[in-house]
N, C-alpha and C positions, 0 to 999 in steps of 0.2 A: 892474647891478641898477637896475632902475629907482626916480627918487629918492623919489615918493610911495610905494615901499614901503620902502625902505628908511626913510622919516620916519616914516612910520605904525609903524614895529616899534621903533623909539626912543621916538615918544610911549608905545605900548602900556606898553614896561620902563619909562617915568620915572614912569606912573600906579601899575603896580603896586609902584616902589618907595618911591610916596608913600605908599601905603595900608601898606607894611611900615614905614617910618619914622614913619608918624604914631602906629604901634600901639607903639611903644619911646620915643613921647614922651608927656610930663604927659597929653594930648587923649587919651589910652588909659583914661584916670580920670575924666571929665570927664561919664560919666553910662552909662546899664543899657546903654546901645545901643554903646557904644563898642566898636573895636575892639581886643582884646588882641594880643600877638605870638603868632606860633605858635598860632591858635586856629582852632577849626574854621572859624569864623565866617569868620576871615582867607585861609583858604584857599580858601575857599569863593569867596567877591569875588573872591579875582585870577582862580580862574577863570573868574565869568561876565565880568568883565574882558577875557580872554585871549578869548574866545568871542566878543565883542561886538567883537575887533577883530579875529579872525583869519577868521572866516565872511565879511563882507564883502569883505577883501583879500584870499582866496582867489579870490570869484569877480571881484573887479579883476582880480588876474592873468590870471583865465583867458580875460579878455575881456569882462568883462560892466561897462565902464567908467562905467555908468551908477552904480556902486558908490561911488564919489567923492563922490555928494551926501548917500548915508548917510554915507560916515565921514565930510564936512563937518559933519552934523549932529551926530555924536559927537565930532569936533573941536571943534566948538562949545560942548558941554555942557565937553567937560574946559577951556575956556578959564573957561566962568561958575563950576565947580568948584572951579581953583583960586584965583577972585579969594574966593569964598567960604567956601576953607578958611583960608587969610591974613586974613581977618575974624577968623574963630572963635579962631586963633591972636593977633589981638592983642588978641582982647577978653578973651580966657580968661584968670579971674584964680589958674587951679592953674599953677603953675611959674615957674621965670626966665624971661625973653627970651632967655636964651642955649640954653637947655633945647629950643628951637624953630629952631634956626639950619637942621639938617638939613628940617626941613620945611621951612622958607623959601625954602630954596637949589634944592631938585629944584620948589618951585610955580613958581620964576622959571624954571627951567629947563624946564619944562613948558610955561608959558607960551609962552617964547619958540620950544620947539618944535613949538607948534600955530599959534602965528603964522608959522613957516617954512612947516610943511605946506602953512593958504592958501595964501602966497604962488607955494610948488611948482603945488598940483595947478590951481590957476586962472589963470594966468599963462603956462602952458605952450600950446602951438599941437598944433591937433588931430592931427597926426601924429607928437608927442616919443613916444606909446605904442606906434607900429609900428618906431620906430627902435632903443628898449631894450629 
């Protein structure tokens, strides 16, 4: 499998399981907009989620590798995302610090796997996509 799809399908799952772990922590409280667990609301996100990442690397696969600078750009957005959710979480005065570990731990992980994605999809020589 080629590596920029196989990263893009890890970012995809660590997004959508930020958005289910942040709706089971205190930030589920923290005002009208917020996301609940299990709520239509919730289900609703992961899928234009799941849509905003799966339409573009569909037609990456298929060949259309111009695809890469979109999902850069949604790589990008989930990088500013989660420095901006790690705010919210440390300014927020509903809960422990430890109440937030789970968030903490999937934004670093997110993080670090939208910094890998660059790394992959821009770093790579024009020909690693006829080879995988």
């Amino acid at each position: 499998m080629n590596r920029i799809v196989l990263v893009t399908l890890i970012s995809a799952f660590l997004f959508c399981s930020l958005l289910v772990t942040s709706s089971l922590s205190p930030l589920s409280k923290t005002g009208p907009n917020a996301i609940e667990f299990n709520s239509f609301g919730l289900w609703l996100d992961i899928g234009i989620i799941l849509l905003c990442y799966t339409l573009p690397l569909i037609a990456y696969i298929k060949g259309v590798y111009a695809m890469k600078y979109l999902m850069a750009t949604f790589s990008w957005f989930g990088i500013l995302l989660t420095f901006l959710i790690v705010i919210v979480v440390l300014s927020t005065p509903v809960g422990k610090p430890s109440d937030f570990i789970g968030v903490i731990v999937i934004c670093i992980a997110s993080l670090i796997t939208n910094i890998i994605w660059f790394a992959i999809a821009f770093s790579l020589s024009r020909n690693f996509h006829k080879a995988s």
